[in-house]
mmCIF entry with sequence, helices, sheets and N, C-alpha, C, O atoms, coordinates in Angstrom:
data_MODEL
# 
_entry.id   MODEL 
# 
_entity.id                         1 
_entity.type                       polymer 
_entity.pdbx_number_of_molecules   1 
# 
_entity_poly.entity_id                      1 
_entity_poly.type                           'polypeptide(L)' 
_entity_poly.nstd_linkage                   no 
_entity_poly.nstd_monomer                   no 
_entity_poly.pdbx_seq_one_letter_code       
;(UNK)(UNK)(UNK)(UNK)(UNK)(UNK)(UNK)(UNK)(UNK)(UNK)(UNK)(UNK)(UNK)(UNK)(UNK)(UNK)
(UNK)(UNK)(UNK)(UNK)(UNK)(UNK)(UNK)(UNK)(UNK)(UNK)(UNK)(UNK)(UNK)(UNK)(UNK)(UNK)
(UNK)(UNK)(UNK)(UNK)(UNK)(UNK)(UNK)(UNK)
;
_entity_poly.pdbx_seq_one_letter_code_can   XXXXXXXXXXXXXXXXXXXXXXXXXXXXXXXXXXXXXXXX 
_entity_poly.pdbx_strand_id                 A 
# 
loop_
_entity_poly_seq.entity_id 
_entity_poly_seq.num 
_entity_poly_seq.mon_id 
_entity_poly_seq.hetero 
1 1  UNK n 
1 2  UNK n 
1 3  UNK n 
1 4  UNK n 
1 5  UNK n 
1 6  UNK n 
1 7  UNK n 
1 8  UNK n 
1 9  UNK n 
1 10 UNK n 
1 11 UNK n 
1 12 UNK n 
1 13 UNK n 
1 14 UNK n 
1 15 UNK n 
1 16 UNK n 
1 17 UNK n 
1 18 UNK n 
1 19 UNK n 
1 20 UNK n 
1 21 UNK n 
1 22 UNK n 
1 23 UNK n 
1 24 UNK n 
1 25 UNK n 
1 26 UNK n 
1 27 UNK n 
1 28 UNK n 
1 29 UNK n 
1 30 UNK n 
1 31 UNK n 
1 32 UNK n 
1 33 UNK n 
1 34 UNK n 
1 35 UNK n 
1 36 UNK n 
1 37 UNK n 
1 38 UNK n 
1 39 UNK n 
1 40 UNK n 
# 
_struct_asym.id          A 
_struct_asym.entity_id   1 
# 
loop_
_struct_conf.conf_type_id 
_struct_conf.id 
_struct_conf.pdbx_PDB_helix_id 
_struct_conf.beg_label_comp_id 
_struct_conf.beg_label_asym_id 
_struct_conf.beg_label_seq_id 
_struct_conf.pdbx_beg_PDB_ins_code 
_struct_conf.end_label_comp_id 
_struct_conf.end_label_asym_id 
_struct_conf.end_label_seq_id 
_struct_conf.pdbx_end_PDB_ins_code 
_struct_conf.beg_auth_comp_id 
_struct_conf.beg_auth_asym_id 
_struct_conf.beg_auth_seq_id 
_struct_conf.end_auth_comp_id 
_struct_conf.end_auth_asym_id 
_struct_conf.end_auth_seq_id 
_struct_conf.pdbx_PDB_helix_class 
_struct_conf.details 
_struct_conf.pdbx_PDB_helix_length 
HELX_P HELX_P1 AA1 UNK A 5  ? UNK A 7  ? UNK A 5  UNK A 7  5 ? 3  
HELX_P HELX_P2 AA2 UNK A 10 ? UNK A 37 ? UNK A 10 UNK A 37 1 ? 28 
# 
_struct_conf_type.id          HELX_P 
_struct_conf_type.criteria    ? 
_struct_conf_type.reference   ? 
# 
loop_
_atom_site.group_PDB 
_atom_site.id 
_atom_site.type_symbol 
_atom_site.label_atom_id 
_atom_site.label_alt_id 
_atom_site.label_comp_id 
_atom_site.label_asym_id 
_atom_site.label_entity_id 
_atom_site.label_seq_id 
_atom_site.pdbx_PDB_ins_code 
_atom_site.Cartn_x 
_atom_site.Cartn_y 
_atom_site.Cartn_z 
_atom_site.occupancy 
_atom_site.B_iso_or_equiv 
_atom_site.pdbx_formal_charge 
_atom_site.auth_seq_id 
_atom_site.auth_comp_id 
_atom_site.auth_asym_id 
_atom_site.auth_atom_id 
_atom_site.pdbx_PDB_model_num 
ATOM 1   N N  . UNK A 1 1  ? 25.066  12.401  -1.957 1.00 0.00 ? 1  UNK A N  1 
ATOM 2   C CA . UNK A 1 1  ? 23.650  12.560  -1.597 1.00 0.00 ? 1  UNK A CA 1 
ATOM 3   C C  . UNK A 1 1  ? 23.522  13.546  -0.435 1.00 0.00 ? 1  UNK A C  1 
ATOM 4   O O  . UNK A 1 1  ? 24.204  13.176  0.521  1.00 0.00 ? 1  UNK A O  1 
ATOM 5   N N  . UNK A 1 2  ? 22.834  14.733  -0.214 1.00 0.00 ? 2  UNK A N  1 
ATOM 6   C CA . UNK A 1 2  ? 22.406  15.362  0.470  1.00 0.00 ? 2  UNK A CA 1 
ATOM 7   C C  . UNK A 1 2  ? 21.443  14.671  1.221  1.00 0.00 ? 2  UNK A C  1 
ATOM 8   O O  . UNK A 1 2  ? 20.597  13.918  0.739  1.00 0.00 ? 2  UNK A O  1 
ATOM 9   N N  . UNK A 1 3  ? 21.609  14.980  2.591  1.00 0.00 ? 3  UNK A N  1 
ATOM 10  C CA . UNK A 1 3  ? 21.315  14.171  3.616  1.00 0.00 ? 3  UNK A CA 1 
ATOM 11  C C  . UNK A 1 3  ? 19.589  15.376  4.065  1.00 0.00 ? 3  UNK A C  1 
ATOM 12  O O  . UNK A 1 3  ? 18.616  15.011  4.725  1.00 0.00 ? 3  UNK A O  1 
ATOM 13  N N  . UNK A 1 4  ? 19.818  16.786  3.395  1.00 0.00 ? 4  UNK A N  1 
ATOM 14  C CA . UNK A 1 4  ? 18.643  17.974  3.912  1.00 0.00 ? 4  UNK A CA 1 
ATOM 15  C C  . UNK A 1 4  ? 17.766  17.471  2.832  1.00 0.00 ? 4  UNK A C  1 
ATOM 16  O O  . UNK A 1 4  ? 16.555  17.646  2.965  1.00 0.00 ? 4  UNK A O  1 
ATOM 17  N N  . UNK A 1 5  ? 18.269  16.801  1.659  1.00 0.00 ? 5  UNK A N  1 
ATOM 18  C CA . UNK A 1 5  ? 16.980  16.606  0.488  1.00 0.00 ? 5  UNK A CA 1 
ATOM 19  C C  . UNK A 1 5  ? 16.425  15.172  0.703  1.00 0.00 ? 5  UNK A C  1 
ATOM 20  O O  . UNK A 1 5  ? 15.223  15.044  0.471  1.00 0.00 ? 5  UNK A O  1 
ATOM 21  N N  . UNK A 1 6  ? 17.177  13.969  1.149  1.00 0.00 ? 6  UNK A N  1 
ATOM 22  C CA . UNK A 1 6  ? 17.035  13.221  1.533  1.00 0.00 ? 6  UNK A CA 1 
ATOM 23  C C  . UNK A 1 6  ? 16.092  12.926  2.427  1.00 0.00 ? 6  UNK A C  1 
ATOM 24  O O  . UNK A 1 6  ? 15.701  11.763  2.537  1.00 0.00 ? 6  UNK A O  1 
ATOM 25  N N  . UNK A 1 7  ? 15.415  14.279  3.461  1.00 0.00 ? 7  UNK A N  1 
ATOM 26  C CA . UNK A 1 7  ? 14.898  14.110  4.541  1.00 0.00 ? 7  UNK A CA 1 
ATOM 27  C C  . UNK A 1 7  ? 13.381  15.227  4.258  1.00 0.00 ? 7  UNK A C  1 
ATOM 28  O O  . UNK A 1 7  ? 12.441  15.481  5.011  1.00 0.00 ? 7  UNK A O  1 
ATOM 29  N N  . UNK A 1 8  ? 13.621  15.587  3.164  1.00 0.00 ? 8  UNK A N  1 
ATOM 30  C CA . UNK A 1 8  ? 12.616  16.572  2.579  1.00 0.00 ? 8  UNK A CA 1 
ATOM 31  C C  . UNK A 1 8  ? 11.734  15.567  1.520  1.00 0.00 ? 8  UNK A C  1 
ATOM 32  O O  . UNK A 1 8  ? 10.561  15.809  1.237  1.00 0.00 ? 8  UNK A O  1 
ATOM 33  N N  . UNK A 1 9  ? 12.564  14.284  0.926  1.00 0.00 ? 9  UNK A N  1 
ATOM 34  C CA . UNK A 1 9  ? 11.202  13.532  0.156  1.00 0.00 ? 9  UNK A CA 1 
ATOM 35  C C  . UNK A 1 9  ? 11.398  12.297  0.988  1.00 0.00 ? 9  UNK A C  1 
ATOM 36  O O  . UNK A 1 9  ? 11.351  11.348  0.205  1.00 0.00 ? 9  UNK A O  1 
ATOM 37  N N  . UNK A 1 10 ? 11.548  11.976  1.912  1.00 0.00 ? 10 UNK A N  1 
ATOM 38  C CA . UNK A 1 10 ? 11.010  11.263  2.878  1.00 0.00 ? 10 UNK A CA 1 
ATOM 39  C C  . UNK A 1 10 ? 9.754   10.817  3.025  1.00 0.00 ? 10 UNK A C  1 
ATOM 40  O O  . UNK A 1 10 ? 9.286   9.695   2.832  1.00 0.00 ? 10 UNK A O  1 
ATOM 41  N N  . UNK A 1 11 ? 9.202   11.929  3.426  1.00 0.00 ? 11 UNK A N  1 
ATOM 42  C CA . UNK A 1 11 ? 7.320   11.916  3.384  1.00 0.00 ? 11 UNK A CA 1 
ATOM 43  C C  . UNK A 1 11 ? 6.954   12.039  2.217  1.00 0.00 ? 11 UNK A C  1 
ATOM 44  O O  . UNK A 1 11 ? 6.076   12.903  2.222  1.00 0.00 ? 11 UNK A O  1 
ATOM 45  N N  . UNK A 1 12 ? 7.142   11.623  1.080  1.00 0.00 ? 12 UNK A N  1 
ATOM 46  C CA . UNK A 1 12 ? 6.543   11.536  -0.132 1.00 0.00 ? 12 UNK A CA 1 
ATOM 47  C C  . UNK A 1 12 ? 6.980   10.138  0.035  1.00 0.00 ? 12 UNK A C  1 
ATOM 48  O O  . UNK A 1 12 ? 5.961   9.448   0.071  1.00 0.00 ? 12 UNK A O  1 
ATOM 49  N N  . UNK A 1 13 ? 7.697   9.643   0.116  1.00 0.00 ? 13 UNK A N  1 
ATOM 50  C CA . UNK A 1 13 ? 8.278   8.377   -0.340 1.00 0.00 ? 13 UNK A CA 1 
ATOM 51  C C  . UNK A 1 13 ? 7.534   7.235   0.860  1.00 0.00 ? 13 UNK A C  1 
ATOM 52  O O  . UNK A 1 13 ? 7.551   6.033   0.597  1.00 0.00 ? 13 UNK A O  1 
ATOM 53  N N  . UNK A 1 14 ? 7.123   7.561   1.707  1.00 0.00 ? 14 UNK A N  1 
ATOM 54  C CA . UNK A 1 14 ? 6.565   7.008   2.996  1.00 0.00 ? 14 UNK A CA 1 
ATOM 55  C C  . UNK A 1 14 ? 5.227   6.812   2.808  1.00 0.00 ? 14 UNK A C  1 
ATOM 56  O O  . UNK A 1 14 ? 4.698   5.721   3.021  1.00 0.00 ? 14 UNK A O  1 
ATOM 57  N N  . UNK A 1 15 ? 4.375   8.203   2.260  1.00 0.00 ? 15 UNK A N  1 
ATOM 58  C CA . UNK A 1 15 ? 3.362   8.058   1.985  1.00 0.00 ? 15 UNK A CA 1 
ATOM 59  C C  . UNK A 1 15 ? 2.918   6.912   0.613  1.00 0.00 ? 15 UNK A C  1 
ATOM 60  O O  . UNK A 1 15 ? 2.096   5.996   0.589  1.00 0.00 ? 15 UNK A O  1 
ATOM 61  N N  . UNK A 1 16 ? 4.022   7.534   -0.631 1.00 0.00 ? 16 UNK A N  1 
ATOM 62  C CA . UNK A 1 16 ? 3.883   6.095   -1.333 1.00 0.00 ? 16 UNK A CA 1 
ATOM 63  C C  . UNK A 1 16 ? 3.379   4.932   -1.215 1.00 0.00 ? 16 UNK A C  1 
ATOM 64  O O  . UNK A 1 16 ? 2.505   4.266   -1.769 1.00 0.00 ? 16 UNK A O  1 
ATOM 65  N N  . UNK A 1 17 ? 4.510   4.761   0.080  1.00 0.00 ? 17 UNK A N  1 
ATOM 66  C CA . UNK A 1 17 ? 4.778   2.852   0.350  1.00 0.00 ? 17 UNK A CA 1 
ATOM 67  C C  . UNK A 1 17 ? 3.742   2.564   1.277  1.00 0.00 ? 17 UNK A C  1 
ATOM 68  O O  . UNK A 1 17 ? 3.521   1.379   1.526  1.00 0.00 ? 17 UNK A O  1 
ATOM 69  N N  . UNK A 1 18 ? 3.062   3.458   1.834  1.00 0.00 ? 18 UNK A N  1 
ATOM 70  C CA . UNK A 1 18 ? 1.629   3.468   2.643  1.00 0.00 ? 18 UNK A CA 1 
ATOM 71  C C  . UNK A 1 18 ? 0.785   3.526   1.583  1.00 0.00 ? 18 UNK A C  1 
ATOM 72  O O  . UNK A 1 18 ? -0.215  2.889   1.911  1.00 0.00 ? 18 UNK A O  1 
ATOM 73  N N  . UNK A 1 19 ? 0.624   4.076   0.174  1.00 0.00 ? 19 UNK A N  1 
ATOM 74  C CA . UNK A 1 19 ? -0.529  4.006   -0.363 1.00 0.00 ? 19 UNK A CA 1 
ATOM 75  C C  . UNK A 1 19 ? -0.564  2.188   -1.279 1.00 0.00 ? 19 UNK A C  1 
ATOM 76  O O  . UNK A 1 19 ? -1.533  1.476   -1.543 1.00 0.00 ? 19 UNK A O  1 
ATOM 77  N N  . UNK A 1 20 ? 0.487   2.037   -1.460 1.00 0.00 ? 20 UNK A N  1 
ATOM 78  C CA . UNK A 1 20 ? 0.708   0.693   -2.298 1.00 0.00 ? 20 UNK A CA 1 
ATOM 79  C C  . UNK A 1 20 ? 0.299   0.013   -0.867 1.00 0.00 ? 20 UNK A C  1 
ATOM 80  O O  . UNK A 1 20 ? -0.550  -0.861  -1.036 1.00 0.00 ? 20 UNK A O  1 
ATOM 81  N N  . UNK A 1 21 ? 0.667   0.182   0.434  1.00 0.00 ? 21 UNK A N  1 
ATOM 82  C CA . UNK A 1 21 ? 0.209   -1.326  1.518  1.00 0.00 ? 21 UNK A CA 1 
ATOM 83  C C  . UNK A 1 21 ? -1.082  -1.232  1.106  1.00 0.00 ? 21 UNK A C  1 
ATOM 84  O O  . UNK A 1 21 ? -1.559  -2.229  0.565  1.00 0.00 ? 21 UNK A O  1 
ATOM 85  N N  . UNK A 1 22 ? -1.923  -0.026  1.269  1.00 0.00 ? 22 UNK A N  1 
ATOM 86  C CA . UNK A 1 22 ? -3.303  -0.092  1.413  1.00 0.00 ? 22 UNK A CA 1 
ATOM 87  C C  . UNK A 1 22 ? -3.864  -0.702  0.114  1.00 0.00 ? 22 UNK A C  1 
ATOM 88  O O  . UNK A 1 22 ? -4.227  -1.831  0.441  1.00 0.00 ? 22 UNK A O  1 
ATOM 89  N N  . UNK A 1 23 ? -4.076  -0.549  -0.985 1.00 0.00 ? 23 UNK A N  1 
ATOM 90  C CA . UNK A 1 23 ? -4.097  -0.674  -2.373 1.00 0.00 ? 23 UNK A CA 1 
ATOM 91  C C  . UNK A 1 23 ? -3.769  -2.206  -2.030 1.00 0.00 ? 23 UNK A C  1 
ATOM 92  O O  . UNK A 1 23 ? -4.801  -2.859  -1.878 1.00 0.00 ? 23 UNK A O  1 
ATOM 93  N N  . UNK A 1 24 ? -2.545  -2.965  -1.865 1.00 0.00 ? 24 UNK A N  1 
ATOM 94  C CA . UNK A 1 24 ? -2.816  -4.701  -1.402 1.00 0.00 ? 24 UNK A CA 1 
ATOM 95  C C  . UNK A 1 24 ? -3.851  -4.902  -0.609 1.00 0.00 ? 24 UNK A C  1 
ATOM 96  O O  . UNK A 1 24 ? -4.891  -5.435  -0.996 1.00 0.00 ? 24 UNK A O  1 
ATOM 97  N N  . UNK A 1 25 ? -3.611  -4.421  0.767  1.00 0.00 ? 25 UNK A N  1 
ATOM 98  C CA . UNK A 1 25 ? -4.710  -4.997  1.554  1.00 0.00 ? 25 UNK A CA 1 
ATOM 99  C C  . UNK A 1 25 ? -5.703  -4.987  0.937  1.00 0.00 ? 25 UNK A C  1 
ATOM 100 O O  . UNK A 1 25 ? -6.033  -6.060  0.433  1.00 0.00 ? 25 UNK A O  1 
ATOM 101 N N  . UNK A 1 26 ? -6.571  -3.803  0.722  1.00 0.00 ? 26 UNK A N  1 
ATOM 102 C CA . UNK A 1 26 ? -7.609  -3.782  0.034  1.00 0.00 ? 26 UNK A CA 1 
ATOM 103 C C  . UNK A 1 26 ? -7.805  -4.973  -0.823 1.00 0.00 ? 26 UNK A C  1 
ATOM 104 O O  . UNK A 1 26 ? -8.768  -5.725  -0.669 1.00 0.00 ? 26 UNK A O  1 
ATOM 105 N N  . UNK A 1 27 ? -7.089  -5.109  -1.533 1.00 0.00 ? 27 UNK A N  1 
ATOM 106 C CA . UNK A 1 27 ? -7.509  -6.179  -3.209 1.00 0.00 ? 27 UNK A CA 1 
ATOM 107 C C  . UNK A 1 27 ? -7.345  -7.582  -2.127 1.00 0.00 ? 27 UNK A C  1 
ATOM 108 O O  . UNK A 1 27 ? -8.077  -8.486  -2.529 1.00 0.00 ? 27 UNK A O  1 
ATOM 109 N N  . UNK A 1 28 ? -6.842  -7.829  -1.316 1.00 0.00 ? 28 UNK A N  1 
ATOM 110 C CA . UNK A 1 28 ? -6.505  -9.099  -0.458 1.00 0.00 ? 28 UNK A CA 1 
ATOM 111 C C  . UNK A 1 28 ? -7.983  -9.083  0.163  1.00 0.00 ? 28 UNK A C  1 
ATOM 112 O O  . UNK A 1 28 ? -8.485  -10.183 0.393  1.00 0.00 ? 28 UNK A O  1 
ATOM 113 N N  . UNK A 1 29 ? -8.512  -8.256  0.371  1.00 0.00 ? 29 UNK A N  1 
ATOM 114 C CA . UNK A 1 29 ? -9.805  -8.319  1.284  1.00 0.00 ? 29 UNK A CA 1 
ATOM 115 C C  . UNK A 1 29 ? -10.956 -8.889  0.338  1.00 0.00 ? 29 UNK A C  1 
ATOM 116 O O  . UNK A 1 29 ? -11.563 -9.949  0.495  1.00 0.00 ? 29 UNK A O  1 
ATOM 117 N N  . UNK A 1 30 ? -11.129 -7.909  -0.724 1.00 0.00 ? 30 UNK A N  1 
ATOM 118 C CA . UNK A 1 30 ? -11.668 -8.640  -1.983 1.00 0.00 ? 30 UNK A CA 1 
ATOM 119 C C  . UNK A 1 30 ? -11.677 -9.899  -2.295 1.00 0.00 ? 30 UNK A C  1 
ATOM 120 O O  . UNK A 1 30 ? -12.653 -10.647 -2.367 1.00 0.00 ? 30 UNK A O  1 
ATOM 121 N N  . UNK A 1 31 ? -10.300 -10.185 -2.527 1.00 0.00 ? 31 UNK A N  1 
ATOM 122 C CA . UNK A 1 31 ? -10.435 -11.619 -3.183 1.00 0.00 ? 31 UNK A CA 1 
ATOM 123 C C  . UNK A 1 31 ? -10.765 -12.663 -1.627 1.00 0.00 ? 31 UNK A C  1 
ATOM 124 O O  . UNK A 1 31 ? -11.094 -13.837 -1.799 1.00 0.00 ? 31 UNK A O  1 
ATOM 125 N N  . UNK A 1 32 ? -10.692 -12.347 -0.816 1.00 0.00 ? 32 UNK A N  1 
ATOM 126 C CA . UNK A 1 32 ? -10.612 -13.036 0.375  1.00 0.00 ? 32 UNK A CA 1 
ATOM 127 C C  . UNK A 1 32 ? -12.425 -13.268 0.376  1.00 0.00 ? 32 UNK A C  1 
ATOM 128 O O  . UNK A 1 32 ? -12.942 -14.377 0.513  1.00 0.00 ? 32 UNK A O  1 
ATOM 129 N N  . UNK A 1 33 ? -13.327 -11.774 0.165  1.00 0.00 ? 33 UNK A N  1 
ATOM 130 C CA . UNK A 1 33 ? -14.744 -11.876 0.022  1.00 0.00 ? 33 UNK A CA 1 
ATOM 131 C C  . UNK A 1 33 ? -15.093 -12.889 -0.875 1.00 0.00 ? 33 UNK A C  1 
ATOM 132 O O  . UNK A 1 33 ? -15.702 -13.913 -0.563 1.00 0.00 ? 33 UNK A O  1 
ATOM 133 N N  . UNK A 1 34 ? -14.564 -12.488 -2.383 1.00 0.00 ? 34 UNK A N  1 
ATOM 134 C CA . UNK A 1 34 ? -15.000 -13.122 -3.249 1.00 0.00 ? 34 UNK A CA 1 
ATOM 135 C C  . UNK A 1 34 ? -14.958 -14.441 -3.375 1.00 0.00 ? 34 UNK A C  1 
ATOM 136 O O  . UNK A 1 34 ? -15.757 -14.991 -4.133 1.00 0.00 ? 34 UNK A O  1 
ATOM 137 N N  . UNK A 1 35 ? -14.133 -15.086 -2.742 1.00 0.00 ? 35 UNK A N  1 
ATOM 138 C CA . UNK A 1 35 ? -13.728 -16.462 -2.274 1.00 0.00 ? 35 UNK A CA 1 
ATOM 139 C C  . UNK A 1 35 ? -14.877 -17.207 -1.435 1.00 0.00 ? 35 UNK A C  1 
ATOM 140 O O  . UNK A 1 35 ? -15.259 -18.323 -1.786 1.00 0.00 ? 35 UNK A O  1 
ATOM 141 N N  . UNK A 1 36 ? -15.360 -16.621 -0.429 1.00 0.00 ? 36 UNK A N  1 
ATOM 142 C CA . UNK A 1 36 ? -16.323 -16.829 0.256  1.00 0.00 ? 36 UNK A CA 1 
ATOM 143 C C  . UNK A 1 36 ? -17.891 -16.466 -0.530 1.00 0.00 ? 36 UNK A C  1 
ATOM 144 O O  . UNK A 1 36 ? -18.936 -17.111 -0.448 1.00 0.00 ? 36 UNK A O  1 
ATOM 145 N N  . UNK A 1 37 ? -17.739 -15.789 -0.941 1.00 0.00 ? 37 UNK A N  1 
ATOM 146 C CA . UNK A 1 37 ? -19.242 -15.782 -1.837 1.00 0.00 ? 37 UNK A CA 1 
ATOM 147 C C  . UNK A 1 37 ? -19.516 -16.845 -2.686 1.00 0.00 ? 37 UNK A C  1 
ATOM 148 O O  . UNK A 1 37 ? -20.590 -17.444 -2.746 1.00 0.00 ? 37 UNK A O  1 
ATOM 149 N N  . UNK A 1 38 ? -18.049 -17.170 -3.651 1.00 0.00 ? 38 UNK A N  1 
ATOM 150 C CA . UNK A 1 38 ? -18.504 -17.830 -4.805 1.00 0.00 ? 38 UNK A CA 1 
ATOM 151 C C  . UNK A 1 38 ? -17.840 -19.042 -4.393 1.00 0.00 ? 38 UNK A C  1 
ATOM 152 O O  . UNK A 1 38 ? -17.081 -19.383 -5.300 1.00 0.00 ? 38 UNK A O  1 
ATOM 153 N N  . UNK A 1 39 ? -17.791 -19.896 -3.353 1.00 0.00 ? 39 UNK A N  1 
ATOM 154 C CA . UNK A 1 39 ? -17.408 -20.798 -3.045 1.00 0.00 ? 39 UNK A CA 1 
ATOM 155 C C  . UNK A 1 39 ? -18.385 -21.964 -3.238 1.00 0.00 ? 39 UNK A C  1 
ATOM 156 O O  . UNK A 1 39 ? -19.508 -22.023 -2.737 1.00 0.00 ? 39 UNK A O  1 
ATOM 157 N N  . UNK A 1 40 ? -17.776 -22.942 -4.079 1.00 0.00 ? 40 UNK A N  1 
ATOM 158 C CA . UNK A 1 40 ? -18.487 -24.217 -4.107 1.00 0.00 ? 40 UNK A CA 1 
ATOM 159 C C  . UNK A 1 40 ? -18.283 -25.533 -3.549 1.00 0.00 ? 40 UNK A C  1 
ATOM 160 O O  . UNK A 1 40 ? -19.099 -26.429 -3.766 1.00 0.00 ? 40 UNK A O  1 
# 
């Protein structure tokens, strides 16, 4: 493994795993709303 390519998709691979946290949180916030709205 090249350690110069390794460090070149870094920030692709970072940004990824930052777009999947957000994408949970998000849907966690949702169901967290929706919970509270339709609560009986």
């Amino acid at each position: 493994m090249h350690f110069g390519a390794f460090l070149e998709t870094l920030p692709v691979v970072l940004y990824g795993m930052l777009g999947i946290f957000i994408v949970m949180a998000i849907l966690f916030f949702v169901i967290l709303a929706l919970g509270k709205i339709f609560k009986d």
